[in-house]
N, C-alpha and C positions, 0 to 999 in steps of 0.2 A: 628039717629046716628048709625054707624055699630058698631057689631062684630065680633072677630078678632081671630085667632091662633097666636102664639106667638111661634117662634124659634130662638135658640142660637146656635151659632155658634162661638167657642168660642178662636180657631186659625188660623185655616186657611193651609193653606200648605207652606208659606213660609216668613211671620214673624215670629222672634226670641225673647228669651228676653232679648234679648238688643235692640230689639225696646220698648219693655214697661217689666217690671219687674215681673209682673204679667198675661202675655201669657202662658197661660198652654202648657206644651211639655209633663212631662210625663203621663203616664194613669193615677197617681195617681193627679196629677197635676189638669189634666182634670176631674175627678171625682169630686174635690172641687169644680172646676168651675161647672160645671154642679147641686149640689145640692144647692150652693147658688143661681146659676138661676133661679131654678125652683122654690127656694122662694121666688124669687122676682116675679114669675109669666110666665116664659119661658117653655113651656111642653113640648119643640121635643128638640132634641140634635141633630145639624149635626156635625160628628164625622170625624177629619183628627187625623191619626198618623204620628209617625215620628221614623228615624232609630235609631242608636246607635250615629249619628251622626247630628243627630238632623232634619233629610232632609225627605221633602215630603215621604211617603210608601205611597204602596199596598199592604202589609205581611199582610196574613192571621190572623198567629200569631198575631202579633203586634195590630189587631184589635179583637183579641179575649179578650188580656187581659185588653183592654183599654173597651170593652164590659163589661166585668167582673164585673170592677173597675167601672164604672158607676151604674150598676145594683143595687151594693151592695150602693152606695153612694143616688141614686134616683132613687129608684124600681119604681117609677109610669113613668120615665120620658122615653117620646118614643124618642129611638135612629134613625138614621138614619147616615150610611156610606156617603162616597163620594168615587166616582172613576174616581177625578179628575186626569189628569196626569202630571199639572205642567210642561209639557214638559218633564216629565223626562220617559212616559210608553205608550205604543202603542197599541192599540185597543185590541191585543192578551193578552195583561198584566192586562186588564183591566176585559174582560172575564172571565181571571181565577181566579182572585180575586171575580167575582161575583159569581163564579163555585165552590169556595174552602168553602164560606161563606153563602151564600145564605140568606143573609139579609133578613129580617123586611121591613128595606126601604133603599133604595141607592138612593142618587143623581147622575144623570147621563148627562152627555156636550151634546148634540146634536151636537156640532161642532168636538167634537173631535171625535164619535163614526161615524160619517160623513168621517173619513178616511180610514174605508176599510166599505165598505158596508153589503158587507157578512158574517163577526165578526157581526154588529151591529146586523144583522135581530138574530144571535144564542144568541147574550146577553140578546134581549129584550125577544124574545121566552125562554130562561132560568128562566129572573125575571119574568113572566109570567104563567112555572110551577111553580117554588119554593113560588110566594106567594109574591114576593118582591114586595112593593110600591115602585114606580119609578117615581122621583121628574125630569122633562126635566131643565137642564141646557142649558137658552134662553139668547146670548149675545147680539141681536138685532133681527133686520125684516126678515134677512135672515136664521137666524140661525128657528126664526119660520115657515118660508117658507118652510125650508125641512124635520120639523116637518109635515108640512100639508102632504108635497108629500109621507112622510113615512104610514103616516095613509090612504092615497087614496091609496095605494099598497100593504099596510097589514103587515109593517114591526113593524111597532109598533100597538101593540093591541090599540083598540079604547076605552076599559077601561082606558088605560094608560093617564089621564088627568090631572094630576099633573104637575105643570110650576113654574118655580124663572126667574125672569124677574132681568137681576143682572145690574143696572146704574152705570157707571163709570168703570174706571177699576183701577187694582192696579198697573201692569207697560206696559205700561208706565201710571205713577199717572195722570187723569185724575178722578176728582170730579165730584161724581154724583151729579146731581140737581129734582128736583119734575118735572120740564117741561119734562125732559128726557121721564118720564116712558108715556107717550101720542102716542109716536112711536110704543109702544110697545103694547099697548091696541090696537091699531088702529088697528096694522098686525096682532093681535089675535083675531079680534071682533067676528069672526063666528064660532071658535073653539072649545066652551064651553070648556074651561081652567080653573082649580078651580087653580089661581095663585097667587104667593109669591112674594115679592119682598125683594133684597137684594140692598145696596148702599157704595159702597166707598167715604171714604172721613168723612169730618166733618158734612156735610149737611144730615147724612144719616139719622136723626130723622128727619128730615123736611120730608125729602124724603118715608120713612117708612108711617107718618101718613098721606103724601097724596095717600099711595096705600091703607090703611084702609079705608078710607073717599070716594074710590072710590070701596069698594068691594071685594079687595085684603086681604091676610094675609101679615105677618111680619116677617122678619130674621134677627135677629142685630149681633153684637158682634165684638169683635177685627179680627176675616178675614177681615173685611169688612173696620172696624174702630176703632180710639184709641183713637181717640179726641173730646171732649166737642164742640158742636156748637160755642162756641169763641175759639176756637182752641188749647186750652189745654189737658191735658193728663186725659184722663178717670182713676177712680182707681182701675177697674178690669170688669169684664164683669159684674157681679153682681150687678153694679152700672151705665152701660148702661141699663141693663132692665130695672132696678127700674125709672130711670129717663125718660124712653119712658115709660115705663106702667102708670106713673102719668101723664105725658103730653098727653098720648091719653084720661085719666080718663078724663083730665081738657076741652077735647075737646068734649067730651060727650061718649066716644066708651067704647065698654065694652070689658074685656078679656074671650074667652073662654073657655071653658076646654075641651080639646082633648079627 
């Protein structure tokens, strides 16, 4: 049976709570969340903020104090940015967000840094001085494809081997399922990819423990999903862990410590 990394992710960039009541928005919000995870077993933290207005960021700011608020909440728990842009930030926005902060670890789209070429090569060459672990954000074959061509050209360091293989999407709502992630292994097979997967939808513990069961790590939480495998409402992210860290227990896998 494998072992596993375990990450939370515990909003997202653009559910609210009024979709579930217990969506963390603010830093302090988020901080609960995150220290209840990580006793349920959760060690990374992928980390969105949001404005005065409750909408996707990329402020510096806004990620310093939601960093803060974390730290002090779960000193051991390794954070990790995102500098996803929701559609709402453009390759430039995206940079200087990496430039202002210089992360630990950033998640980073290969599709979207895929829109100016010449920002991506100075982004990844930045997270490359500064140190940053850089997690590729892979929404399918293609999106790996220009992972490869980036690494046969030198735009992304070849250290940079970190992947989230993300099943389903959120809109248009499309439910991930476990057969999905097979696509995705296939266009990686030669890569050496140390990968994660994430999954929308209600199927996303199915989905999660067959990327353990296959060699893969884990990313749960309300980004991704809010509802119980019978399709009810989870009661806060604290309570997806728990409920995947026991059903991966019951399947034999062990959790690791980061």
């Amino acid at each position: 049976m494998a072992e596993y990394k375990l990450m939370v992710a515990p909003n997202g960039a653009r559910r609210t709570r009024a979709d579930h009541p217990q969506l963390p928005v603010t830093p302090e919000q988020t901080a609960q969340a995150a220290a209840a995870c990580f006793s349920g077993g959760a060690r990374a933290l992928h980390l969105h903020v949001r404005d005065a207005e409750g909408h996707h960021s990329l402020d510096a700011g806004r990620y310093r104090e939601a960093l803060d608020a974390v730290r002090e909440s779960a000193p051991a728990m390794a954070v990790q940015i995102t500098t996803e842009s929701a559609g709402l930030y453009n390759v430039e926005d995206q940079l200087t967000c990496l430039d202002k902060l210089r992360p630990a670890a950033a998640s980073v789209s290969v599709r979207e840094m895929a829109r100016d070429a010449e920002l991506a090569a100075r982004a990844y060459a930045l997270c490359a001085e500064a140190g940053t672990e850089v997690q590729h954000i892979l929404y399918g074959p293609d999106c790996i494809a220009q992972l490869c061509a980036w690494y046969q050209d030198g735009t992304v360091p070849g250290v940079m081997r970190d992947a989230i293989f993300v099943l389903g999407t959120y809109s248009p709502p499309v439910l991930a399922k476990p057969r999905g992630l097979a696509a995705f292994r296939d266009a990686a097979a030669d890569m050496r990819l140390n990968w994660t997967v994430c999954a929308f939808g209600r199927h996303e513990r199915a989905c999660l423990l067959a990327a353990i069961a296959t060699g893969g790590d884990a990313r749960i939480g309300f980004e991704n999903n809010i509802e119980t495998p019978e399709g009810g409402l989870l009661a806060d992210n604290a309570a997806s862990v728990a409920a995947f860290v026991q059903a991966a227990k019951a399947q034999g896998h062990t959790l690791k410590e980061c």
